[in-house]
N, CA, C and O of each residue as an XYZ file, in Angstrom:
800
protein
N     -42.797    -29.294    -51.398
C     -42.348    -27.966    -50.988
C     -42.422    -27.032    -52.200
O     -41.757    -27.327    -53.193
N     -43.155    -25.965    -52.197
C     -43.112    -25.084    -53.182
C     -42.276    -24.440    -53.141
O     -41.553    -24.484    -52.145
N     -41.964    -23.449    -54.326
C     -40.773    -22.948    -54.968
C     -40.400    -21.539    -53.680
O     -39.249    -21.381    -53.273
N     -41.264    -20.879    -53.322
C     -41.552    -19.696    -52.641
C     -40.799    -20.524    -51.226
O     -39.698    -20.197    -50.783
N     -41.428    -21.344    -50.808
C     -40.233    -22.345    -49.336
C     -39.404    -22.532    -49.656
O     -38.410    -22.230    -48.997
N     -39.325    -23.063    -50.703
C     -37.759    -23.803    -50.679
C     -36.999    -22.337    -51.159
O     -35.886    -22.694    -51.544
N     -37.050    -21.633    -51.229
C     -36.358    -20.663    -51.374
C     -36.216    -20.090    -49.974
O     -35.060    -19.940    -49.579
N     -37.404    -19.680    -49.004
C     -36.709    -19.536    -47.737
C     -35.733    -19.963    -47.188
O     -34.810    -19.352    -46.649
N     -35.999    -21.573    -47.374
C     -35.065    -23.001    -46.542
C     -33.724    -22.319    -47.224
O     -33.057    -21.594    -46.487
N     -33.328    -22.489    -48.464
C     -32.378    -22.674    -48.822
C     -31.747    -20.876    -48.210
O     -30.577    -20.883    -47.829
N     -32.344    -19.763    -48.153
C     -31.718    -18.869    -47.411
C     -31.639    -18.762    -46.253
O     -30.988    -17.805    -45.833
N     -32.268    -19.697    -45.281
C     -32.497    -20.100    -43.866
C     -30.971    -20.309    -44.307
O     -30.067    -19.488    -44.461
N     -31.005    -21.561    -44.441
C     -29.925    -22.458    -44.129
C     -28.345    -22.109    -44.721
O     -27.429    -22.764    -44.223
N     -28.072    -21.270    -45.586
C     -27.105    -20.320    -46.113
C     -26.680    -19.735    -44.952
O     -25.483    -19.936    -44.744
N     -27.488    -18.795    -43.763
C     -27.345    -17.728    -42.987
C     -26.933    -18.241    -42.243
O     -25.755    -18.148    -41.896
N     -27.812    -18.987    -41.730
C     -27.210    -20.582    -40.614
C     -25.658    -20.667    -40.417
O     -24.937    -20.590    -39.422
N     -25.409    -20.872    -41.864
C     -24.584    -21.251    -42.036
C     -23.334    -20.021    -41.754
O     -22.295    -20.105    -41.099
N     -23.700    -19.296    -42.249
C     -22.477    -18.102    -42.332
C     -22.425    -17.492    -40.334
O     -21.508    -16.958    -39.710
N     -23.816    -17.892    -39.895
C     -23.849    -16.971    -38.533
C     -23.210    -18.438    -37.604
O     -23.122    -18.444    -36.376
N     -22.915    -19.311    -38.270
C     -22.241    -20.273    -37.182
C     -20.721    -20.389    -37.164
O     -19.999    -20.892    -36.303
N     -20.329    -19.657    -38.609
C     -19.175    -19.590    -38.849
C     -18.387    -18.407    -38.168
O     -17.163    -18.440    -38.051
N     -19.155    -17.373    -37.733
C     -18.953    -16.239    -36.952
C     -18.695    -16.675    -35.592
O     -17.807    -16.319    -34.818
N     -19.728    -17.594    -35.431
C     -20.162    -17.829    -34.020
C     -18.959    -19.010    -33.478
O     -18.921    -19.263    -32.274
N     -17.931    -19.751    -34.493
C     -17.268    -20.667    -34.379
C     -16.153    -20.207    -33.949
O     -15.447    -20.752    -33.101
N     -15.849    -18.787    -34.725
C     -14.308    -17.943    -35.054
C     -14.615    -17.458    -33.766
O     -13.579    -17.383    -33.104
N     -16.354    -16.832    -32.676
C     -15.972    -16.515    -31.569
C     -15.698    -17.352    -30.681
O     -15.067    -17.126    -29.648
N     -16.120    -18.289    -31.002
C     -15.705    -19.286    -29.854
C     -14.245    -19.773    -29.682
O     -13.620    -20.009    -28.649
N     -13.844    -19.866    -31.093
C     -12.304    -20.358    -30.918
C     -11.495    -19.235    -30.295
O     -11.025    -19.281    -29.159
N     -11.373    -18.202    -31.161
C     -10.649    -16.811    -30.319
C     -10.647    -16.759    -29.280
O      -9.699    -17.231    -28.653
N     -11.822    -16.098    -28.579
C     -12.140    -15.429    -27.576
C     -12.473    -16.543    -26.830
O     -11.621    -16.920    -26.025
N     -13.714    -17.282    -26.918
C     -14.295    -18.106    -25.455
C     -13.065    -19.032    -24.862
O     -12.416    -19.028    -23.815
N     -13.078    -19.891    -26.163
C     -12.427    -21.033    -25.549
C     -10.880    -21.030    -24.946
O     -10.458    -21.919    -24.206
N     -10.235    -20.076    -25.309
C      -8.849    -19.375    -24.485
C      -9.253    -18.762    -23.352
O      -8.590    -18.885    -22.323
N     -10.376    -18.032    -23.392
C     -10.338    -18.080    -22.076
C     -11.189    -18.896    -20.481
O     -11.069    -18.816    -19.258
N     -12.012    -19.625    -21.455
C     -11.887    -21.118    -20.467
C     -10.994    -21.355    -20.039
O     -10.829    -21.247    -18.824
N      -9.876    -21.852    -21.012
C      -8.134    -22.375    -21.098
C      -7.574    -21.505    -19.666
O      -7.017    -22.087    -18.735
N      -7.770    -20.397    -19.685
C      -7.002    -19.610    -18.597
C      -7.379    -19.469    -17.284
O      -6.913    -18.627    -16.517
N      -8.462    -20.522    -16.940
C      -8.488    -20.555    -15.832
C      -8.242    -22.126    -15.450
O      -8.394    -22.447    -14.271
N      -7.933    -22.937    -16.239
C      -7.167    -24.077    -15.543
C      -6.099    -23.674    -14.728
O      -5.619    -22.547    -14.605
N      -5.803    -24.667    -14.218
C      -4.522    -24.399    -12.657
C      -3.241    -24.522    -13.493
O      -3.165    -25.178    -14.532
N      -2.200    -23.795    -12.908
C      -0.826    -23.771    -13.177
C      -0.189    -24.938    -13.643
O       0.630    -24.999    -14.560
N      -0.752    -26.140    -12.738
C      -0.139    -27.253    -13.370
C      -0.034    -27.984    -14.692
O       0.816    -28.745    -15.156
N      -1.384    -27.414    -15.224
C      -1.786    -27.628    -16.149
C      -1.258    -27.068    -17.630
O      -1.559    -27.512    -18.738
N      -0.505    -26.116    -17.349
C       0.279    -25.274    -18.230
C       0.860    -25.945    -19.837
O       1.076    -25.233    -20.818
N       1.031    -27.425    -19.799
C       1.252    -27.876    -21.084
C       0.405    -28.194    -21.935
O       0.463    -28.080    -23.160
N      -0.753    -28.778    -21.001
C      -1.998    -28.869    -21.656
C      -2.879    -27.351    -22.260
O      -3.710    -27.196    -23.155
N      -2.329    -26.546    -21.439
C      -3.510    -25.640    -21.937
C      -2.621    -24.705    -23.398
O      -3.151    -23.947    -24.210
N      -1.509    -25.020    -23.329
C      -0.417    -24.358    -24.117
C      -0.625    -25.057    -25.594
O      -0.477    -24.432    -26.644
N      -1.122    -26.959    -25.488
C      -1.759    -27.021    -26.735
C      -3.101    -27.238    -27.087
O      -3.401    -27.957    -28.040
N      -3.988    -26.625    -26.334
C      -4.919    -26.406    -26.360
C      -5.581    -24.824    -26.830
O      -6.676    -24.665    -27.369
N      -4.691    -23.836    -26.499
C      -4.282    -22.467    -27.269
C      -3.633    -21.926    -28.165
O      -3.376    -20.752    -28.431
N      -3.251    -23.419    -28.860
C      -2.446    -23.092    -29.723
C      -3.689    -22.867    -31.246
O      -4.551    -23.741    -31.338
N      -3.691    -22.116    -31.951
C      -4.107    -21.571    -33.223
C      -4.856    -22.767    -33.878
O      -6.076    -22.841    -33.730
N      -4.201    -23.680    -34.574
C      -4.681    -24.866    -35.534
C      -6.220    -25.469    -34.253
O      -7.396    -25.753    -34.479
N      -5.539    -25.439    -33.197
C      -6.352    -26.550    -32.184
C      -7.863    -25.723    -31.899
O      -8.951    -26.274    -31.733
N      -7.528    -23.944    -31.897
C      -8.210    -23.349    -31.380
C      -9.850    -23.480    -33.039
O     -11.075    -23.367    -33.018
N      -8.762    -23.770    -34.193
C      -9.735    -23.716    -35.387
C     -10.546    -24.998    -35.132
O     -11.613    -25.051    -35.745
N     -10.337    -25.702    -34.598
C     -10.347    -27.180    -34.904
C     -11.833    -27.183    -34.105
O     -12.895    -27.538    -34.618
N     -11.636    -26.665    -32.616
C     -12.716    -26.556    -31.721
C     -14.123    -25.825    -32.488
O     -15.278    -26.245    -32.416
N     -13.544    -24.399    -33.360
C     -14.336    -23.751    -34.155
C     -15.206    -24.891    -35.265
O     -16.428    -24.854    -35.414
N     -14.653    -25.480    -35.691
C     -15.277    -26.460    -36.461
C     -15.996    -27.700    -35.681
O     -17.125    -28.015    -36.056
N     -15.596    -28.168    -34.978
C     -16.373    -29.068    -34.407
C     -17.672    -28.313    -33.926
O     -18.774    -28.808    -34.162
N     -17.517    -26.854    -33.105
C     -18.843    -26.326    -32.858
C     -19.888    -26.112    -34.012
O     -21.103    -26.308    -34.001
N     -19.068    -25.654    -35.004
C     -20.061    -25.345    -36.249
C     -21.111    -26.856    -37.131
O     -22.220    -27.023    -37.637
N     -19.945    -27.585    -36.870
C     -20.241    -28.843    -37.312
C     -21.382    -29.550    -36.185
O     -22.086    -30.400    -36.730
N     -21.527    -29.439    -35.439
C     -22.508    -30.348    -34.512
C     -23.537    -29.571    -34.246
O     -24.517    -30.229    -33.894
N     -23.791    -27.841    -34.288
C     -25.029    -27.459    -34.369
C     -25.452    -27.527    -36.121
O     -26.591    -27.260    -36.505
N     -24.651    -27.813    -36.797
C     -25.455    -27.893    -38.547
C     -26.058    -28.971    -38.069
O     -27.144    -28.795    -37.518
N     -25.483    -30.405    -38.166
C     -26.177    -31.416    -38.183
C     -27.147    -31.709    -37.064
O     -27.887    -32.624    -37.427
N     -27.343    -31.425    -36.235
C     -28.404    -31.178    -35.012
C     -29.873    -30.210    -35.925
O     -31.075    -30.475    -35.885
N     -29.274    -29.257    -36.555
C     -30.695    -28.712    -37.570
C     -31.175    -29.424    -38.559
O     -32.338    -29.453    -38.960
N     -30.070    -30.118    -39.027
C     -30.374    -30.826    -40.289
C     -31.525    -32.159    -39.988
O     -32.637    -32.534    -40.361
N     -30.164    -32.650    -38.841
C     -31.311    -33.882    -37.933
C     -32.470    -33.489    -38.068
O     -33.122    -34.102    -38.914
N     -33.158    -32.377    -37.336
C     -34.190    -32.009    -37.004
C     -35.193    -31.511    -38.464
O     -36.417    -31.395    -38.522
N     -34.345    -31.326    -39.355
C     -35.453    -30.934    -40.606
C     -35.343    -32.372    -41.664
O     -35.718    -32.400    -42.836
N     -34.764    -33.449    -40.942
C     -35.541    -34.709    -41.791
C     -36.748    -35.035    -41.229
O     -37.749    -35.576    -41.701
N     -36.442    -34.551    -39.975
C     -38.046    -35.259    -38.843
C     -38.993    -34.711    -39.629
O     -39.621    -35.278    -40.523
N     -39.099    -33.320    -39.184
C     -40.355    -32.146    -39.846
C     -40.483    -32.422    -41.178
O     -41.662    -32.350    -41.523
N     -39.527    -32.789    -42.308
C     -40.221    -33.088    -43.380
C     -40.760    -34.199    -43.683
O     -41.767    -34.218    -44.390
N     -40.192    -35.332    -43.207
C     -41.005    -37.012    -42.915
C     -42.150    -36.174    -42.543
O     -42.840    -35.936    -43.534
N     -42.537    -35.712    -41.605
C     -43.928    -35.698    -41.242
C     -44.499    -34.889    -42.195
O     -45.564    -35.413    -42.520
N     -44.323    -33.918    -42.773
C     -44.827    -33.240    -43.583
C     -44.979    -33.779    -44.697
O     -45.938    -33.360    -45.345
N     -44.207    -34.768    -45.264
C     -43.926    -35.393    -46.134
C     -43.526    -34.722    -47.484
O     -44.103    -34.820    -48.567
N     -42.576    -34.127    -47.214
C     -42.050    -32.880    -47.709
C     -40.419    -33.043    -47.837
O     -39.554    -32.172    -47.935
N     -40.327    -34.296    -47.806
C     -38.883    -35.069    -47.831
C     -38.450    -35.217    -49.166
O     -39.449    -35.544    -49.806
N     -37.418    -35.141    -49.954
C     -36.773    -35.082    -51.189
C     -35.550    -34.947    -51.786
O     -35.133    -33.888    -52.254
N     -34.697    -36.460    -51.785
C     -33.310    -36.530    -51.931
C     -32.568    -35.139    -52.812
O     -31.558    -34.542    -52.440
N     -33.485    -34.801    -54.217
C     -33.140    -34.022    -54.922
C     -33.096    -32.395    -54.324
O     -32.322    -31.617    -54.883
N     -34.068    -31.839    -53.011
C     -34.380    -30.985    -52.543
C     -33.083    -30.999    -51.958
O     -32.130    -30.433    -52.495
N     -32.984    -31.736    -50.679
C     -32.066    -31.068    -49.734
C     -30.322    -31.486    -50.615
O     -29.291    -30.874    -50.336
N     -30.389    -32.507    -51.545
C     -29.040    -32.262    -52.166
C     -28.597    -30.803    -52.594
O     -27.474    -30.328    -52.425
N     -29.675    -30.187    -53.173
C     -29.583    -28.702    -53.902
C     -29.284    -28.097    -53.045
O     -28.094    -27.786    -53.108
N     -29.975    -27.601    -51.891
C     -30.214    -26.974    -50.668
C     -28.644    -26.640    -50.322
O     -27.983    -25.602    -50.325
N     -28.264    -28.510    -49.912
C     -26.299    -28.566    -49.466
C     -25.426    -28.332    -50.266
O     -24.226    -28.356    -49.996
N     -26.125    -27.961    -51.844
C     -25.346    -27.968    -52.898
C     -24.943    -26.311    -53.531
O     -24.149    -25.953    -54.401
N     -26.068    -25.407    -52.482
C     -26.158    -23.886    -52.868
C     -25.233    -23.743    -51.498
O     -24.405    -22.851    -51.316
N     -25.546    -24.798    -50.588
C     -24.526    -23.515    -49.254
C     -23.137    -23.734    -49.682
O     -22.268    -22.918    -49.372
N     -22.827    -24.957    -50.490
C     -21.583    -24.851    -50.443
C     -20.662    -23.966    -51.346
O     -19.484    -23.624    -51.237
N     -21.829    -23.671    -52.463
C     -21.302    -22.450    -53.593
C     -21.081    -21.347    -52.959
O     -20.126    -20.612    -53.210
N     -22.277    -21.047    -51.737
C     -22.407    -19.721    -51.391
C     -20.657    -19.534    -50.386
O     -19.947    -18.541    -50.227
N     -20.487    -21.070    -49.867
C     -19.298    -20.537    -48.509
C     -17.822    -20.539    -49.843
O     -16.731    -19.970    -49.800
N     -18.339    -21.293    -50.736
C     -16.816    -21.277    -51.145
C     -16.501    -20.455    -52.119
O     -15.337    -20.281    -52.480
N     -17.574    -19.834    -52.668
C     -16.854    -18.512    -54.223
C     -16.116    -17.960    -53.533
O     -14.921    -18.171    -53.740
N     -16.464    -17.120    -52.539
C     -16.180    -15.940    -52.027
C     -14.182    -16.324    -51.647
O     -13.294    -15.506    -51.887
N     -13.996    -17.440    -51.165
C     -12.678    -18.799    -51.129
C     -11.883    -18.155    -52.455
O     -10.879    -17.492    -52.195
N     -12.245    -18.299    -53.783
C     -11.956    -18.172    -54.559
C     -10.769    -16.783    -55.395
O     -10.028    -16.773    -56.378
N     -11.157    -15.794    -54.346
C     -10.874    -14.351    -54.695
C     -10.128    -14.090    -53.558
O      -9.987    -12.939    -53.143
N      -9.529    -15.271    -52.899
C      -8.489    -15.042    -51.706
C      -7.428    -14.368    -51.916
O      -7.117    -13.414    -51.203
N      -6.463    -14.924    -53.307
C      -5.267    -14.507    -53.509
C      -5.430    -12.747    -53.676
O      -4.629    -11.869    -53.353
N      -6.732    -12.643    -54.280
C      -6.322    -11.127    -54.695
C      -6.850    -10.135    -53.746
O      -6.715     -8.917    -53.868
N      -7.588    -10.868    -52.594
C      -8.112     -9.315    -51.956
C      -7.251     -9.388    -50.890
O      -7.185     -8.441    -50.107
N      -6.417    -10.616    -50.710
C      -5.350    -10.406    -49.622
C      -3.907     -9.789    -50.382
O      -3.050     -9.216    -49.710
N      -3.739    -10.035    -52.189
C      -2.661     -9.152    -52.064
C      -2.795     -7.621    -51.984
O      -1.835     -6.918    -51.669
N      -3.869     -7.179    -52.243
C      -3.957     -5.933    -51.873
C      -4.326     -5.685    -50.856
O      -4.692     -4.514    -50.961
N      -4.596     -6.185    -49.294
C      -4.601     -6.317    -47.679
C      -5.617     -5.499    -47.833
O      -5.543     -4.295    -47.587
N      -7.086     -6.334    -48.430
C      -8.348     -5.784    -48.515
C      -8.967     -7.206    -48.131
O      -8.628     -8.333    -48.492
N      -9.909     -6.809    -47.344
C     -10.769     -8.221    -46.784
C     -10.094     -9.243    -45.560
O     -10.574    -10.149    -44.878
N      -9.375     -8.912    -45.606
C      -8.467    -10.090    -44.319
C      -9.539     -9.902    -42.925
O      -9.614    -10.991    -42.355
N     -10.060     -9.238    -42.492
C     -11.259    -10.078    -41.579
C     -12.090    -10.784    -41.823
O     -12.432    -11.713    -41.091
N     -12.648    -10.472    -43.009
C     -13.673    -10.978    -43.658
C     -13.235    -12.736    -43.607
O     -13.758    -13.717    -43.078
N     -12.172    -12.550    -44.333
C     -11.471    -13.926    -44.612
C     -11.269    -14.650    -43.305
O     -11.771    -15.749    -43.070
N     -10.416    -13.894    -42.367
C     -10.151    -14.507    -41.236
C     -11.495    -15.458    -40.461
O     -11.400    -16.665    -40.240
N     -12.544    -14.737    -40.174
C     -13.778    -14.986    -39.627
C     -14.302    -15.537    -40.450
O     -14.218    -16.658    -39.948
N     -14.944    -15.737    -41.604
C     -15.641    -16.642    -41.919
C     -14.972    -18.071    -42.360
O     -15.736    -19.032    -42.438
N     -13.792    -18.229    -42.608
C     -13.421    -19.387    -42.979
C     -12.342    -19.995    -41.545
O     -11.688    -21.030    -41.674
N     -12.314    -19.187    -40.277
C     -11.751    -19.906    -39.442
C     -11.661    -21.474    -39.001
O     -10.764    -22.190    -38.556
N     -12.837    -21.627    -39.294
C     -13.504    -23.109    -38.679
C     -12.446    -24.324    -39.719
O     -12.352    -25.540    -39.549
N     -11.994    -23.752    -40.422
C     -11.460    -24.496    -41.695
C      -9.740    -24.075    -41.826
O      -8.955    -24.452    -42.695
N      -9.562    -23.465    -41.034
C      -8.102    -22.646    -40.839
C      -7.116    -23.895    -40.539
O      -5.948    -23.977    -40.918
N      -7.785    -24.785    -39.829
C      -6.643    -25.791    -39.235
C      -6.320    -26.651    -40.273
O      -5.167    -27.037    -40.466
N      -7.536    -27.065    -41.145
C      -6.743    -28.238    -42.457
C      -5.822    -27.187    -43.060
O      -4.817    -27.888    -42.936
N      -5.336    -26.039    -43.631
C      -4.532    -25.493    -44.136
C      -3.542    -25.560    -43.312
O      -2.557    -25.910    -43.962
N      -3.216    -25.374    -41.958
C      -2.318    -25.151    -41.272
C      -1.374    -26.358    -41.185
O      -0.155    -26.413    -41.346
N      -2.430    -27.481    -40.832
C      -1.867    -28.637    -40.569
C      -1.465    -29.410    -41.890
O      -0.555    -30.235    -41.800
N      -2.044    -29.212    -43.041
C      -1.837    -30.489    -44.103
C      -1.152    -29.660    -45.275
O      -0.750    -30.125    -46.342
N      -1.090    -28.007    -44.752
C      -0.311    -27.420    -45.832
C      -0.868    -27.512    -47.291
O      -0.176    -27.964    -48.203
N      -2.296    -27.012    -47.495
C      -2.769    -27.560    -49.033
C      -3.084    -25.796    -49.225
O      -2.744    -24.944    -48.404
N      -3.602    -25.613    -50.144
C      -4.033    -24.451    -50.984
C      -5.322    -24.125    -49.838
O      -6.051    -24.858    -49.170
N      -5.195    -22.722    -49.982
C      -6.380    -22.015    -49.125
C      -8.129    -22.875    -49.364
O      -8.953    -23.375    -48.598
N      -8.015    -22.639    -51.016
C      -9.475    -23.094    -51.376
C      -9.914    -24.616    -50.987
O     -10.954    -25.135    -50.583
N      -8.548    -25.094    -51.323
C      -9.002    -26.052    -51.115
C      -9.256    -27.137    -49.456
O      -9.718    -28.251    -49.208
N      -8.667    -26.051    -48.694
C      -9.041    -25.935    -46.977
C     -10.591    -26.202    -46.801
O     -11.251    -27.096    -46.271
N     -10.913    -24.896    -47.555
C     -12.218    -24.484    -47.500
C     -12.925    -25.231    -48.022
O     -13.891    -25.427    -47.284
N     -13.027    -26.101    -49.436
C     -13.878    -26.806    -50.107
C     -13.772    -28.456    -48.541
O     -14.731    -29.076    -48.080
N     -12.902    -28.555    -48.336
C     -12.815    -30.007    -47.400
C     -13.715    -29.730    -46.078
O     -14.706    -30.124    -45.464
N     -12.689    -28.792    -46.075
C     -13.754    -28.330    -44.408
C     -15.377    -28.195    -44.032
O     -16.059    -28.606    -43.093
N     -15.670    -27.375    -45.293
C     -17.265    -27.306    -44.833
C     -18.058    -28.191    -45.789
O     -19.274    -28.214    -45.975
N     -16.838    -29.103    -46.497
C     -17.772    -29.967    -47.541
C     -17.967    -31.267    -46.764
O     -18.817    -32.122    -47.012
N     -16.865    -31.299    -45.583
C     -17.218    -32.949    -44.758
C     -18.144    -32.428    -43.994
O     -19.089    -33.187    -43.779
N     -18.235    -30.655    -43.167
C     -19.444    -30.505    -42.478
C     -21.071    -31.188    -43.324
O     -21.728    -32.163    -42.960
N     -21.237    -30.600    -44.072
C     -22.390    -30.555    -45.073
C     -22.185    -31.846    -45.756
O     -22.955    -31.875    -46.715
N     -21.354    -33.127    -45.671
C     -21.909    -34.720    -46.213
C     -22.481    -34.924    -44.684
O     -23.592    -35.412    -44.477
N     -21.861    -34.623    -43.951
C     -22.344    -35.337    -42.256
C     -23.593    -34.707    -42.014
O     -24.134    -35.254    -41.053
N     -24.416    -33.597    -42.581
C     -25.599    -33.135    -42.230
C     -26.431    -33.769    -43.401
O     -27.593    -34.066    -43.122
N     -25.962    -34.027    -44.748
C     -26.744    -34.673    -45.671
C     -26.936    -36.314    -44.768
O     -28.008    -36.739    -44.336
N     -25.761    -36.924    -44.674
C     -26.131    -38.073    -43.388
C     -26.997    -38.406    -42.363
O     -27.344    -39.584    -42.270
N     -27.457    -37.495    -41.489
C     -27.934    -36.554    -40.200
C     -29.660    -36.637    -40.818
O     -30.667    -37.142    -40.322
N     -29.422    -35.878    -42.132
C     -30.948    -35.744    -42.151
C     -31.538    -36.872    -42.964
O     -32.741    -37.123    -42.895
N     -30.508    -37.725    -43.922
C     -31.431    -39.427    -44.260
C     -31.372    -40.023    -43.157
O     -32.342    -40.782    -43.187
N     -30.692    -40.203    -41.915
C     -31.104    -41.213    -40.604
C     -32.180    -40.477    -40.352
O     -33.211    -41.039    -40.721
N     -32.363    -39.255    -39.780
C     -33.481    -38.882    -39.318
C     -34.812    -39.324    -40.073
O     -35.779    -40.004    -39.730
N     -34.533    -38.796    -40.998
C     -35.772    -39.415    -42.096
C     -36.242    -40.897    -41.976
O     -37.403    -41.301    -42.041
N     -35.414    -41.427    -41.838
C     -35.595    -43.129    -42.470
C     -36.295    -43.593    -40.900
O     -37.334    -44.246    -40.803
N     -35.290    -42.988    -39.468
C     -35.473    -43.126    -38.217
C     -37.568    -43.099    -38.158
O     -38.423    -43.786    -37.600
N     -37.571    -42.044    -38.966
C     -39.036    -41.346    -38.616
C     -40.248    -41.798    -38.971
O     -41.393    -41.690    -38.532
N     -39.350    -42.702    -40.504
C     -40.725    -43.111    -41.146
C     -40.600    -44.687    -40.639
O     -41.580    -45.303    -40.219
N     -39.500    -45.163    -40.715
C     -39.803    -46.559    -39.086
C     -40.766    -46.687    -38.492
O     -41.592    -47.597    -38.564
N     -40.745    -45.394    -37.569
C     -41.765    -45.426    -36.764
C     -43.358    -44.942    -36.938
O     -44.327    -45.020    -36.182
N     -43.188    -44.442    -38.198
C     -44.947    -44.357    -38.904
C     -44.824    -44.732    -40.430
O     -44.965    -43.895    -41.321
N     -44.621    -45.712    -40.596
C     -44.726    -46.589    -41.746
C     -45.756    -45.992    -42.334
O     -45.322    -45.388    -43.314
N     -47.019    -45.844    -42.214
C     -47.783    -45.325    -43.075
C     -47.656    -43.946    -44.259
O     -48.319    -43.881    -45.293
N     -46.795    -43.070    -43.870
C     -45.395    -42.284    -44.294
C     -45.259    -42.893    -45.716
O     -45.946    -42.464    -46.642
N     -44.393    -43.863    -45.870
C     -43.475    -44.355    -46.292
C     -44.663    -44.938    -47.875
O     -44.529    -44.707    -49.076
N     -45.688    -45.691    -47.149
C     -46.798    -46.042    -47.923
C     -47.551    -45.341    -49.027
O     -47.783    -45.739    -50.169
N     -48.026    -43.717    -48.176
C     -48.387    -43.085    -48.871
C     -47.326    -42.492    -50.037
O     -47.790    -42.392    -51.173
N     -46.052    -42.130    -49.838
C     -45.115    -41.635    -50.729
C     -45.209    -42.725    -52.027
O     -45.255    -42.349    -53.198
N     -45.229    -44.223    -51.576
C     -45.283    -44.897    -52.842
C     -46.422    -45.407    -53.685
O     -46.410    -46.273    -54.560
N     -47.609    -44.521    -53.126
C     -48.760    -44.797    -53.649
C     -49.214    -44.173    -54.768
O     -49.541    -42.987    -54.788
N     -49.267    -45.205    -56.075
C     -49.670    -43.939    -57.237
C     -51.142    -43.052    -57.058
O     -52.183    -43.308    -56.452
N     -50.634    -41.720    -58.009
C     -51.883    -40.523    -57.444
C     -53.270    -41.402    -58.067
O     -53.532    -42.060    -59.074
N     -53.870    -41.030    -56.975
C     -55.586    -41.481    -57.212
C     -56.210    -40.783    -59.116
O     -56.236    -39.576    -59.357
N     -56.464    -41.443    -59.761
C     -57.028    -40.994    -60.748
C     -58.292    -39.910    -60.210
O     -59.019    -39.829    -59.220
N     -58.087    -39.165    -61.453
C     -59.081    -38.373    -61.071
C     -60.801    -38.530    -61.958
O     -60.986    -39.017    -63.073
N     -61.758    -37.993    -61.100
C     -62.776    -38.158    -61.341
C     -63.500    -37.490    -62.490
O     -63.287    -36.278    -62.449
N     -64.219    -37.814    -63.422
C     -65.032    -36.867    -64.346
C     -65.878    -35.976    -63.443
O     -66.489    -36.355    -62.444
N     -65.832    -34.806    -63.910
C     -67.164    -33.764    -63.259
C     -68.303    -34.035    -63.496
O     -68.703    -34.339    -64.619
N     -69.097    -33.962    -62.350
C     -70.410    -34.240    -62.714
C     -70.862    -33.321    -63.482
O     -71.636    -33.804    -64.309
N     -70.741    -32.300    -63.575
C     -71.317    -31.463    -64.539
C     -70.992    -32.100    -66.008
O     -71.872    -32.473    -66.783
N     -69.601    -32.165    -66.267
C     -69.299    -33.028    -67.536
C     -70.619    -33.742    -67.826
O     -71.435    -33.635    -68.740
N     -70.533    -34.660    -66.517
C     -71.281    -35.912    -67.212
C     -72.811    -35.490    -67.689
O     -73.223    -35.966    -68.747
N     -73.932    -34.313    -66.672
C     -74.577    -34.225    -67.207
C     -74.848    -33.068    -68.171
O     -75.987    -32.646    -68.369
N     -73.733    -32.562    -68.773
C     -73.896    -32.101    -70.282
C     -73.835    -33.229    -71.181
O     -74.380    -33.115    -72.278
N     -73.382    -34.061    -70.940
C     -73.524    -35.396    -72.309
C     -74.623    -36.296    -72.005
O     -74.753    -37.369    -72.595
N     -75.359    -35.922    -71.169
C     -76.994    -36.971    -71.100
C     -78.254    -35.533    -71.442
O     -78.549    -34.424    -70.997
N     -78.708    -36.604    -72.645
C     -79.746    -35.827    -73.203
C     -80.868    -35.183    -72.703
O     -81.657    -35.765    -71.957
N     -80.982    -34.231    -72.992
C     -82.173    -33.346    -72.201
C     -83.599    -34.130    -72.272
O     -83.946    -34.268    -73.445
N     -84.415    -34.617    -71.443
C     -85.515    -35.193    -72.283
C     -86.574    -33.930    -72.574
O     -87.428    -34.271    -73.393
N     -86.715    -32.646    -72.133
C     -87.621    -31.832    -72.477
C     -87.178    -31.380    -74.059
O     -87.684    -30.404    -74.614
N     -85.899    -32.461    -74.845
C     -85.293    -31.553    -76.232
C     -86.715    -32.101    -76.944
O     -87.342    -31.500    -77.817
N     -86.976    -33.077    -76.492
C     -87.770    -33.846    -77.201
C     -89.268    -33.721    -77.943
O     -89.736    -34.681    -78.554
């Protein structure tokens, strides 16, 4: 993978990342409460902890979490075949989204004491709202757990896929461990060093 791709990938997969985290905070809020509200009356205890806040983050994360690794799955396949596969690549790759989701983590205390950014905050780190709620730890460090078990389970996701892929075309696997073919002298080389017979 050249430098110019892997620079896409790695902003592909950043955006991915941030537009699922949007897409998690809508689902928990908005969708999935109101699924909840059309269960039947009887149902009223169940849906009471099922609307409750921590549970509603929790759903947010599981959504975010099962479409990452469903892409990830899918980009061990495409690079097995491409053969464009590289422990050191996609470590970096999982190793920039997680800088990118968590600096911003970092500058919590101060843009919330001055009640600057609190949507910002709210929505992108929802998916991760419930380990704080429930285990009572430091904001950041919500955030570093939350999308750091998402992103080992997609580093997971995409060595099965990989390994799944080249199983099934071994020849894959062959060529990766094959040293590069030496290369050939130019023929031209060669006939500048055979003597002219008209020198003669």
């Amino acid at each position: 993978m050249d430098s110019l791709k892997l620079l896409l990938y790695i902003l592909a997969r950043i955006g991915l990342m941030l537009l699922l985290c949007l897409f998690g905070a809508f689902v928990g809020v908005i969708l999935f409460p109101s699924l909840c509200n059309l269960m039947p009356g009887s149902w009223m205890s169940v849906k009471n902890v099922l609307i409750d806040q921590s549970n509603e983050s929790i759903i947010a994360f599981i959504i975010c979490t099962i479409i990452m690794v469903r892409v990830f799955y899918n980009d061990g396949k495409i690079h097995a075949a491409y053969e464009e596969w590289s422990s050191v690549t996609i470590t970096t790759v999982l190793l920039l989204m997680m800088f990118a989701y968590f600096i911003p983590a970092i500058f919590f205390d101060s843009f919330n004491a001055e009640g600057k950014g609190k949507v910002f905050y709210l929505v992108l780190y929802y998916p991760s709202e419930w380990i704080r709620r429930n285990f009572d730890v430091a904001y950041t460090v919500s955030v570093l757990v939350g999308m750091g078990a998402t992103l080992l389970i997609c580093l997971a996701a995409y060595i099965i896929s990989f390994r799944l892929y080249v199983k099934k075309h071994p020849v894959i696997l062959r060529r990766m461990h094959e040293p590069p073919a030496p290369e050939l002298p130019d023929e031209d080389d060669e006939d500048d060093d055979d003597p002219d017979p008209w020198d003669e």
